[in-house]
N, C-alpha and C positions, 0 to 999 in steps of 0.2 A: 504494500500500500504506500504509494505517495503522498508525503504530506508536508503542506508548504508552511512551515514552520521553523524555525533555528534550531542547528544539533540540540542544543540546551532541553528546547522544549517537549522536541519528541523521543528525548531520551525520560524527559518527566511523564508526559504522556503514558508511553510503556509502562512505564510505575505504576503510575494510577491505575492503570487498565488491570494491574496484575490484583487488585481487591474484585472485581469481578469472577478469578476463578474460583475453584473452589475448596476450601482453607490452602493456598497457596503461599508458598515462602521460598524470600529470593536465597537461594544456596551459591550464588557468583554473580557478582555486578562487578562492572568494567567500564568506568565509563571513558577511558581515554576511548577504548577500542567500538565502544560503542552496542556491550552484548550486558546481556540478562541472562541468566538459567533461573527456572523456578521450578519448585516439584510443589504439584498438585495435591492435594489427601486423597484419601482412599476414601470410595462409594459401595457402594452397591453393583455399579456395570464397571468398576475397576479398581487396581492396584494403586492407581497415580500415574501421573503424566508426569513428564520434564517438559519443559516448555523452554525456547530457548526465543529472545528476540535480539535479531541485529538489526542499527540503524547505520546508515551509510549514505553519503553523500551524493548525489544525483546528477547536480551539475552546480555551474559556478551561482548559480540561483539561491535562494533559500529555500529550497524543497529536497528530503531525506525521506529515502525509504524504508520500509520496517516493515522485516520478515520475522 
């Protein structure tokens, strides 16, 4: 996802987003590099997830992608 925002922001963004999984906790944040790892709780239809987000620069613009 593209999104036109400053590194800063959409490395916060990430963050934020990471209260929507569920009981999710960051286990590696990186922020020169621009990555996240998070492991998810266990459910009912699973073990837990890793969840991994990288932000990376797109062009000389203010817009970074995040996988």
């Amino acid at each position: 996802m593209e999104v036109p925002v400053s590194f800063a922001d959409a490395f916060h963004l990430c963050k934020e987003s990471i209260h929507q999984l569920n009981r999710a906790r960051i286990i590696e944040e990186d922020a020169q590099k621009g990555s996240i790892r998070v492991k998810t709780g266990m459910s009912i239809r699973t073990w837990g997830d890793v969840v991994q987000y990288k932000v990376k620069k797109v062009s000389d613009s203010k817009a970074y992608d995040v996988h």
